[in-house]
C-alpha positions in Angstrom: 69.4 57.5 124.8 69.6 61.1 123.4 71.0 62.5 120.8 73.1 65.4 121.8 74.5 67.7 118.9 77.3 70.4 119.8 77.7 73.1 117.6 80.0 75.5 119.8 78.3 77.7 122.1 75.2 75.6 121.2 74.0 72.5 122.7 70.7 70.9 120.7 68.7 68.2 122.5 66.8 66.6 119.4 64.7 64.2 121.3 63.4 66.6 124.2 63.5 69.6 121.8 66.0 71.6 124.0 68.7 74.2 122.5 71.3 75.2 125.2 73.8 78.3 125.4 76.2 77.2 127.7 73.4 76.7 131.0 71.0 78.7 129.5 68.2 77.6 127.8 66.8 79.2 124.1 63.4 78.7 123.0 62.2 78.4 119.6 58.7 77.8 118.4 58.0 74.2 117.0 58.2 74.6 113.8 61.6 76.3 113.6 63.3 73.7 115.9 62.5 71.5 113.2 64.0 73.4 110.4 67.3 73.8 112.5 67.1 69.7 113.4 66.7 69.2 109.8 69.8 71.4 108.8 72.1 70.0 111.0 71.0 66.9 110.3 72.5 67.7 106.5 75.2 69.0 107.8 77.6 70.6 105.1 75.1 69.4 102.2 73.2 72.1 100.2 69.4 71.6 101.2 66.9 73.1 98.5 64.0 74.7 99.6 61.7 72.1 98.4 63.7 69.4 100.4 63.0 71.8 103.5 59.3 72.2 103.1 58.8 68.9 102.6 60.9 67.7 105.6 59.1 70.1 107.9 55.6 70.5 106.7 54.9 67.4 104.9 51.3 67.1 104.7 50.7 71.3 104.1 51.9 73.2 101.5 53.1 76.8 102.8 54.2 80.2 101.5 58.0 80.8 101.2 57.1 83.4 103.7 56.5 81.3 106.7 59.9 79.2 105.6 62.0 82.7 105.7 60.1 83.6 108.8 61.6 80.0 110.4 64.7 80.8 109.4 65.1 84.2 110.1 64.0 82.8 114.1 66.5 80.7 113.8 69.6 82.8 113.1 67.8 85.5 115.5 68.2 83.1 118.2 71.8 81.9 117.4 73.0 85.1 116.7 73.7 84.5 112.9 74.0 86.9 110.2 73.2 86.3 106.8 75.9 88.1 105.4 78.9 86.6 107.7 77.1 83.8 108.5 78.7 81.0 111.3 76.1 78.3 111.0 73.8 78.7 108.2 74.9 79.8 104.7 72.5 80.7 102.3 73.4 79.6 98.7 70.9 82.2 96.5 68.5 80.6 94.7 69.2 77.3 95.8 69.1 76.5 99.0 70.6 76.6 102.5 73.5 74.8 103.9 74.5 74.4 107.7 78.6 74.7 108.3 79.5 74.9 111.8 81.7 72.0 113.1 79.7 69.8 114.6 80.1 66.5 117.2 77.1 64.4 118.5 76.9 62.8 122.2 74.7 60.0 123.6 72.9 60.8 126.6 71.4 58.3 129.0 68.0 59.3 130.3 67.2 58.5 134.0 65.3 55.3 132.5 68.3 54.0 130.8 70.6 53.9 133.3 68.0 52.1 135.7 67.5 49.7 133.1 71.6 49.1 132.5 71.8 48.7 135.9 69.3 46.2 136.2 70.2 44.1 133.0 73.1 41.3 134.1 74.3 40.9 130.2 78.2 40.1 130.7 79.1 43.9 128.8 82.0 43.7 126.3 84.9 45.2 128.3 85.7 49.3 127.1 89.1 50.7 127.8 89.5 53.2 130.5 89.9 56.6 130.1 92.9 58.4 130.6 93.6 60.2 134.3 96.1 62.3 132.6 93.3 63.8 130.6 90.8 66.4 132.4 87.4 67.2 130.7 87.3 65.2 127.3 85.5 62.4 128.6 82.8 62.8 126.0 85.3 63.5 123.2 87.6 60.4 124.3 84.1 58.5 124.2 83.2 60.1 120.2 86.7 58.5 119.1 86.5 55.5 120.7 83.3 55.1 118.7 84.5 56.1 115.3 87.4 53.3 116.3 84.7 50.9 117.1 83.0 51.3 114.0 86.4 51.4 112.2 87.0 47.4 114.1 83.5 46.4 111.9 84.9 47.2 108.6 84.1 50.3 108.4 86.3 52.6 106.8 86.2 56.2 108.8 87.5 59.6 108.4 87.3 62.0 111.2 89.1 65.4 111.7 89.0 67.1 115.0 89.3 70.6 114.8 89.8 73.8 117.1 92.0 76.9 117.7 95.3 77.3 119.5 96.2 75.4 122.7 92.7 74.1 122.6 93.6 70.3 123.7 93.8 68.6 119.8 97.5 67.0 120.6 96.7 66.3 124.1 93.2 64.5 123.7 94.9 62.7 120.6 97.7 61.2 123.2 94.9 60.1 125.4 93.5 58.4 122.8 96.1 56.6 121.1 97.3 55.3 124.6 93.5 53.8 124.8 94.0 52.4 121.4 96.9 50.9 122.4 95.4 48.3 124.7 93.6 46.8 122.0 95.4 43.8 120.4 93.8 44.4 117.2 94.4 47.7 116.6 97.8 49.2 114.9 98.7 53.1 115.7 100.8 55.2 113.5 101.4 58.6 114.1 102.6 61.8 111.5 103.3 65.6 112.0 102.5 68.0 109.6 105.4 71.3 110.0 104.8 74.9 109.0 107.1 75.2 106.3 107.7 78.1 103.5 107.1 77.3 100.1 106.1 74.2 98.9 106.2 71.4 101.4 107.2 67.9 101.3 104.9 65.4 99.6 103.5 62.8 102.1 105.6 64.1 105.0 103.0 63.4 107.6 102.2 59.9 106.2 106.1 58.9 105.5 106.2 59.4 109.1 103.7 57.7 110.3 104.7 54.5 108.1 108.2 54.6 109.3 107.1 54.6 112.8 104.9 51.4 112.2 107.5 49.8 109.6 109.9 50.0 112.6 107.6 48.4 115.0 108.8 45.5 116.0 105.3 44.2 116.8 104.5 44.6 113.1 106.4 42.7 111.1 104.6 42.3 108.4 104.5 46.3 107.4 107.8 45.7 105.5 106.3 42.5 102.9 102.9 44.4 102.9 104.8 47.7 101.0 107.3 45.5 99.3 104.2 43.8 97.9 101.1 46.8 96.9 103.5 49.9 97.9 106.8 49.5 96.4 106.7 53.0 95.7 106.2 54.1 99.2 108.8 51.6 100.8 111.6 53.5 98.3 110.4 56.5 100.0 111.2 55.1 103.2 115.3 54.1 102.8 116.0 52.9 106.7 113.6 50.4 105.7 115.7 49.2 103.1 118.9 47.6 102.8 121.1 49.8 100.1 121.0 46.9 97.6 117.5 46.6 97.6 116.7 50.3 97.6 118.3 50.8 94.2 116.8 47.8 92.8 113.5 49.2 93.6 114.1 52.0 92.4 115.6 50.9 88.7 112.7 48.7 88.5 109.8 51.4 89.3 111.2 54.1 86.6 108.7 56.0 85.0 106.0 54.7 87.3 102.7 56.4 86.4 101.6 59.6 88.7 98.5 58.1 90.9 100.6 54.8 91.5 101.4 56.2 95.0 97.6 56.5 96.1 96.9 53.3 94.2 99.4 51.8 96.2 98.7 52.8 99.8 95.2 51.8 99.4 96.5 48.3 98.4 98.6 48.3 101.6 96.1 49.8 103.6 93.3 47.3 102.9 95.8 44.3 102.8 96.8 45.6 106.2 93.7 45.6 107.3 92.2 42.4 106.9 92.5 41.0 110.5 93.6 44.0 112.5 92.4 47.4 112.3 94.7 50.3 111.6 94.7 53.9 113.3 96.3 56.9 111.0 96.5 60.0 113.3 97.3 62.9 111.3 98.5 66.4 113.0 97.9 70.3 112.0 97.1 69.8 108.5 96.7 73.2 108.1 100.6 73.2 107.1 99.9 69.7 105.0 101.1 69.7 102.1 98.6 68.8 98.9 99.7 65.0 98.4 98.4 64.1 101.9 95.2 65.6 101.0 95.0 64.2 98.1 95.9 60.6 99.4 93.3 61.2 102.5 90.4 61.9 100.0 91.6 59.1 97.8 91.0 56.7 100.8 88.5 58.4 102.3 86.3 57.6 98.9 87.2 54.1 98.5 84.3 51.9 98.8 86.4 48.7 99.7 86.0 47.3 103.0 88.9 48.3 105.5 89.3 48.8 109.3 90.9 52.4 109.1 90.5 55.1 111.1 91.9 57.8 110.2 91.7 61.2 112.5 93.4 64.4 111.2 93.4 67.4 113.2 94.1 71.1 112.0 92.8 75.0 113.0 90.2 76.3 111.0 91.3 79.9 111.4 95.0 78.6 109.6 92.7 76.8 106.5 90.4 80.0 106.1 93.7 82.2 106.6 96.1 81.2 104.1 93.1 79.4 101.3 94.7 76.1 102.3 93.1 73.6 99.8 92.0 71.3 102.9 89.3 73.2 103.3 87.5 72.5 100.0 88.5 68.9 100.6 86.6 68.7 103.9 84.0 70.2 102.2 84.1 68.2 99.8 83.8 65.0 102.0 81.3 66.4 104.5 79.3 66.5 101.5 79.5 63.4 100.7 79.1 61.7 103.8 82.7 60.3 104.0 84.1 61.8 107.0 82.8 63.4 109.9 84.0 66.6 112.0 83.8 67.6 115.0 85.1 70.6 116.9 87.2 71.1 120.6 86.0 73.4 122.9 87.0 75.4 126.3 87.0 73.1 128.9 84.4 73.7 132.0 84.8 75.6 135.0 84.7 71.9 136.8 87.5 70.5 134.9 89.6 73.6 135.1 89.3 72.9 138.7 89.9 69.4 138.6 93.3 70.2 137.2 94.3 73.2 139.5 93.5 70.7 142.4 95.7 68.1 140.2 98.5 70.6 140.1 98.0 71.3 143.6 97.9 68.1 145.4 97.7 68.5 149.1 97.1 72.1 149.5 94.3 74.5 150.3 93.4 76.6 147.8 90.8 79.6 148.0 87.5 78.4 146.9 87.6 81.3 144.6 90.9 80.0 142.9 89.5 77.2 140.2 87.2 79.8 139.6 89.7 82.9 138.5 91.8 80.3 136.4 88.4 79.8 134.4 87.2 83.4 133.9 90.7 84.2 132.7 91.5 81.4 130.3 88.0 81.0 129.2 88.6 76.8 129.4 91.4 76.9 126.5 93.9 74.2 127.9 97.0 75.8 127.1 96.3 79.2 128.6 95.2 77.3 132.2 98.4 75.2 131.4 100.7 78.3 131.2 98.6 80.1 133.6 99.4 77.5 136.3 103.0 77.2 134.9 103.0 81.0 135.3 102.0 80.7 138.9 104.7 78.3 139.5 107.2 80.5 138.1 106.4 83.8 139.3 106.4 82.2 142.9 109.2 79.6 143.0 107.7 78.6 147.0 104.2 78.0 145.7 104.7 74.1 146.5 104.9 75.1 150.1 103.3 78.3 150.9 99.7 78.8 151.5 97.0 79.5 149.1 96.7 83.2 149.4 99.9 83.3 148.3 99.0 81.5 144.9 95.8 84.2 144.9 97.9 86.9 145.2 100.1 85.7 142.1 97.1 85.2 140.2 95.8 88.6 140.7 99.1 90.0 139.4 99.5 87.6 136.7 96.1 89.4 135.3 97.3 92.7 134.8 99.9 90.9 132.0 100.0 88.1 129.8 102.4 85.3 130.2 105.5 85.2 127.4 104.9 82.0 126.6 101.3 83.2 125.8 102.7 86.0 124.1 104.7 84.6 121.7 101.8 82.6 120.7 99.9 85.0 120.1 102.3 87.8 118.4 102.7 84.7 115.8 98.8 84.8 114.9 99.0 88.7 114.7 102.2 89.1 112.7 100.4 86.6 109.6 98.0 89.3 109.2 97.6 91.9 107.0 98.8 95.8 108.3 95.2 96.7 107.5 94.1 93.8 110.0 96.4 94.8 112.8 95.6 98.2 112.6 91.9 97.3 112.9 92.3 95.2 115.8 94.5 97.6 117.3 91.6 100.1 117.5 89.2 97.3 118.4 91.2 96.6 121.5 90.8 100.4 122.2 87.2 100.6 122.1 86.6 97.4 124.7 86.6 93.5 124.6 83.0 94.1 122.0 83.0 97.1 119.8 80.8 97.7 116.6 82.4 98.7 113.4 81.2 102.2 113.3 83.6 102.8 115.9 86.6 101.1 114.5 85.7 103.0 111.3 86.1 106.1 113.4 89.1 105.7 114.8 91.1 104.5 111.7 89.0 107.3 109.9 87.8 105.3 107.1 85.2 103.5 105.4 82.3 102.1 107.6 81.6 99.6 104.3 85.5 99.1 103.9 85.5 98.1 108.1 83.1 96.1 108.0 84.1 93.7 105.3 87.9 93.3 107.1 85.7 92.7 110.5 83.6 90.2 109.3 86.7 88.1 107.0 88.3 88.4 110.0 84.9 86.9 112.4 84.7 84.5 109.3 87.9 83.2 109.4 87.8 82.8 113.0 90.7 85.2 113.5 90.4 86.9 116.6 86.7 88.3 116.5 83.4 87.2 116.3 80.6 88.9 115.4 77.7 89.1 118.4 74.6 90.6 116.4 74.1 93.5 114.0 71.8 95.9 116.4 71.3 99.9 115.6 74.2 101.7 116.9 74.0 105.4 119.0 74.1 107.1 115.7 70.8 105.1 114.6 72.6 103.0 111.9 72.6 99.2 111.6 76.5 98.5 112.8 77.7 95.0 113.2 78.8 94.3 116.7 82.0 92.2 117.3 84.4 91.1 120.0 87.4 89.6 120.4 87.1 85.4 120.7 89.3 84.9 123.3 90.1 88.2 126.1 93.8 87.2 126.3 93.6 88.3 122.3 92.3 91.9 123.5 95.0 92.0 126.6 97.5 91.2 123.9 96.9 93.5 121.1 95.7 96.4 123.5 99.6 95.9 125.4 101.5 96.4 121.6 100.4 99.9 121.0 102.7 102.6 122.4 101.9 105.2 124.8 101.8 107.9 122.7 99.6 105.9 119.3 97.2 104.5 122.7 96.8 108.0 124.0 95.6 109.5 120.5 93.5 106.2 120.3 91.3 107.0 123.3 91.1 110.4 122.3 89.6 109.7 119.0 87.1 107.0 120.1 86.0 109.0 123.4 85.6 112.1 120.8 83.7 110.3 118.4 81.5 108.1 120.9 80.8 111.7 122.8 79.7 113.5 119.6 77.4 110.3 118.6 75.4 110.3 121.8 75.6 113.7 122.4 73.0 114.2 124.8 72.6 110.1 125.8 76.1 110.1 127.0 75.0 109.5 130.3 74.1 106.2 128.9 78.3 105.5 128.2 79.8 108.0 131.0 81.5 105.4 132.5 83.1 104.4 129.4 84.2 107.8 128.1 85.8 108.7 131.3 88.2 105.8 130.5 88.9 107.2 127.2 89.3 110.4 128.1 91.4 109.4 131.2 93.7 107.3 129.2 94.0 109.9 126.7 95.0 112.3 129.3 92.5 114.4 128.9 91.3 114.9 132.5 89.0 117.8 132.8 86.5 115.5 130.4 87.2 112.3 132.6 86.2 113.9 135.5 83.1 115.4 134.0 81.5 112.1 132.8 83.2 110.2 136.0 80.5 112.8 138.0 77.9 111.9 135.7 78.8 108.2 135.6 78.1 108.5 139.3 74.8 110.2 138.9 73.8 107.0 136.4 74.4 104.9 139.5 72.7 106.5 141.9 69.9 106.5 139.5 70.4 102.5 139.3 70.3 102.7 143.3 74.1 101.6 142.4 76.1 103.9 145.6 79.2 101.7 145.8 80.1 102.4 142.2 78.8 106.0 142.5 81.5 106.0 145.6 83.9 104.7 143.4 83.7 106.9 140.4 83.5 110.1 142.3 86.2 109.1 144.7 88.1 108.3 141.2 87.4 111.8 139.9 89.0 113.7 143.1 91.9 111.6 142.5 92.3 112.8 138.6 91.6 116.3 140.1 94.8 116.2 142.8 97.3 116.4 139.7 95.4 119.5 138.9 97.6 123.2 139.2 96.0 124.7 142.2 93.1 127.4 141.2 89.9 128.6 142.8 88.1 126.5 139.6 89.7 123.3 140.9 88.6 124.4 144.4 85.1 124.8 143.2 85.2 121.3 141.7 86.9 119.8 144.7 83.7 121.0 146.9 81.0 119.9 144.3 82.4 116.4 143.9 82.5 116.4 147.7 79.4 117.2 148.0 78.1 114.7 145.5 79.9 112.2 147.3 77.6 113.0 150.4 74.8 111.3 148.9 76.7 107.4 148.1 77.6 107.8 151.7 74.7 108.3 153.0 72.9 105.4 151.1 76.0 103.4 152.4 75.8 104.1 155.6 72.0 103.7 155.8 72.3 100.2 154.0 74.8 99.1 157.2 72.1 100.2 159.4 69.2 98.6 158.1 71.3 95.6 157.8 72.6 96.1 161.9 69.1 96.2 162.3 67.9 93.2 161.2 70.6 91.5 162.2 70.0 92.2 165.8 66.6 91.4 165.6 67.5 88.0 164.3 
């Protein structure tokens, strides 16, 4: 059995020394696989560069020149910068420290599974996963191990991370229903709500004990907290008679201040000495600091227990707003007393899985599953709503034909779904002016765009840019950088793009006409001037500028020479295309002997895609025949 570790986009194979980027497979030499093995390994712990060396090269003494040189291929091949980094920080003069989310899989070799199939051993039964559930079959399968582990007395603390709509409530109701089947195991259940100001203390975990105090299965909740948590069954008055409520509280008056986390982890290990108790925890991004506090106090304890306890919560909310759980993750990462790991997109297999699912019974074009994917990118509750949209735009979809469905599809993606929307706008609207202004330009310049161009067009700063682009890549909100490469004006220019394409669609559709039009204008400008003589290399793109900007005399001149690109790329179809596109623009033109002139020459030019066209139907005719 493998060990598989995810650290999203990345897949790392430790055992066969394989790093994957989705299906594609990196390489790195020998030597700086082990360095990156050795750093996830410690994840979120600060390793020296003595510990490194010593790790990787422990029989050789080397210069701190080959260790850099390791490095500096290993953030080459991830795409990590040292300055905003995303998986490896580097503490000066101390060390380096590897902070990505990370989960770890178990895969079977060929071997293994011939060998389980062989052995007879009665296996301990596992509960099913849930068919409500599609594609979190290896998450559902990481849980159900921290809960095994939880069942041997050992306390855990896990917290399952990941952006918007990404699955973190649905996989947790999967797993909970699991849980449930056991007859050892107790669930409770809290919410954490956005709230203004300061929040209220324990809300989440009040919750979750009222919900198990009122179990009628659990009987002995009530005793437990009237025995080590008196404090927390005042908290919790339909618990309590009214008599007994105010004797409780006379008699806890001027109770010291850590009694409450004293107290809980009195119930909590009381609770569980023959059962084993699951403590689900929801968006603690909004938690107030108690909860925190109380999860850290348990988290710590060194008492035997069987508690799980799995908190959830968006990374790009923590980073956002400073929210103290971050340092208290940290904190614990560091220590070795919880573990983290991070949702992804679901795959192009499971999205069709649940478009069949939503389906049932019907053909669907083969290309269908497939659209769903490229447009939500896997996140759960944009194929949710995209389905949901489908459903809605087309009232009849239940008994029409598939290319119906298609056709709404294709419609739905030239506008984002309110529901979507609304989402969305809420993200936008918690940042600063400055950051919607630079992500407004952003979504002018294209799904990726460096910072020399954003700079441009909010005519500013490049240093200024930069440092809002990469808070924002840092923070997870929105962008993410792609690589720092030398831009057209021969500068180093970080590269970014927006995380999710629905983010682009949606800031790109909030600018008015007019503030869109002088957009274009100012990037197609400024893009023009910068490769002055290269533009050949971006006609395509500058005609879209200058076309949206309304300035068509330039959009025709770089759709011709965007044409002439393709032809040089033996590309006719899009040189058809552009130069079809071009005597289109030209047809709003007032009627002159220039736009005559013009007419003829892009006629002319469009001679030459024919030609190629028609000669490619031939040759294929030809063979065709002879076959």
């Amino acid at each position: 059995m493998s060990a598989l570790f995810v650290f999203p986009p990345f897949r790392l194979d430790v055992d066969n020394a394989r790093l994957w980027l989705g299906d594609e497979e990196l390489h790195l030499r020998p030597k700086a696989f082990a360095v990156l093995c050795y750093l996830i390994a410690q994840q979120g712990r600060l390793v020296s560069r003595e510990e490194l060396m010593h790790a990787v090269w422990p029989d050789i003494k080397i210069s701190d020149v080959v260790l850099r040189g390791c490095l500096r291929e290993v953030r080459q091949v991830l795409g990590d910068s040292v300055h905003t980094p995303q998986f490896i920080e580097t503490v000066p003069r101390r060390g380096w420290r590897f902070i990505s989310p990370l989960s770890m899989t178990r895969v079977h070799s060929r071997f293994e599974e011939q060998s389980q199939q062989e052995d007879n051993t009665p296996q301990v039964p596992r509960p099913h996963l849930s068919n409500s559930l599609v594609g979190r079959e290896a998450e559902l399968a990481q849980l159900q191990q921290y809960l095994e582990e939880a069942q041997g007395n050992e306390r855990r603390v896990v917290f399952v991370t990941g952006e918007v709509g990404i699955g973190k409530t649905a996989l947790l109701d999967a797993f909970l229903t699991q849980a449930a089947s056991a007859t050892d195991v107790s669930t409770a259940r809290g919410q954490c709500v956005e709230q203004y100001g300061i929040g209220e203390p324990y809300l989440p975990v009040l919750e979750a004990l009222g919900r198990l105090g009122r179990n009628s299965e659990m009987k002995q909740v009530i005793p437990l907290l009237r025995r080590h948590a008196p404090m927390w069954l005042l908290q919790l008055p339909e618990l309590l008679e009214t008599a007994e409520s105010a004797q409780l509280r006379h008699s806890l008056q001027g109770a010291p201040q850590d009694r409450m986390l004293r107290e809980m982890a009195a119930f909590v290990e009381a609770l569980t000495t023959d059962r084993t108790l699951l403590l689900v925890l929801e968006d603690l991004h909004w938690s107030d600091v108690s909860t925190l506090s109380l999860i850290a106090y348990l988290a710590r304890r060194r008492e035997a227990a069987r508690l799980l306890i799995v908190g959830t919560y968006r990374p790009a909310e923590v980073m956002r707003s400073h929210h103290s759980l971050r340092s208290i993750v940290q904190e614990l990462t560091q220590s070795r007393h919880c573990r983290e790991f991070a949702l992804v997109g679901l795959s192009e297999r499971a999205v069709s899985d649940y478009v069949k699912r939503r389906f049932p019974g019907k053909t669907l074009p083969v290309t269908l599953s497939e659209t769903v994917y490229r447009y939500t990118e896997g996140n759960p509750l944009f194929i949710v709503n995209v389905v949901e949209y489908l459903m809605f735009q087309n009232s009849t979809a239940q008994r029409t034909g598939g290319e119906e469905i298609q056709q709404q599809l294709a419609q739905m993606q030239r506008s984002v779904p309110d529901t979507l929307r609304h989402l969305i706008e809420g993200q936008l609207e918690r940042l600063s002016a400055e950051e919607q202004r630079l992500l407004e330009i952003g979504s002018v310049a294209g799904v990726e765009f460096s910072a020399t161009i954003v700079a441009a067009g909010l005519e500013e700063d490049i240093i200024t840019v930069e440092q809002r682009c990469a808070t924002l890549a840092r923070h997870q909100l929105f962008l993410e950088t792609i690589g720092t490469p030398v831009d057209q004006e021969r500068r180093s220019a970080t590269r970014y793009r927006f995380a999710h394409s629905l983010y682009h669609k949606l800031v790109y559709e909030r600018l008015s006409t007019a503030r869109r039009r002088q957009l274009h204008l100012r990037i197609g400008g400024h893009k023009e001037q910068a490769y002055g003589e290269r533009a050949a290399e971006v006609a395509a793109e500058l005609a879209v500028h200058f076309e949206e900007g309304r300035d068509y005399p330039r959009a025709v001149r770089y759709l011709n020479l965007a044409a002439t690109t393709a032809m040089q790329r033996q590309a006719p179809q899009e040189a058809r295309a552009h130069l079809q596109h071009a005597l289109t623009l030209l047809e709003a033109f007032p009627a002159s002997a220039e736009l005559n002139t013009q007419v003829r020459e892009i006629q002319r030019a469009l001679q030459q895609p024919l030609l190629a066209l028609k000669n490619a139907r031939a040759v294929q005719s030809k063979f065709q025949n002879i076959a």
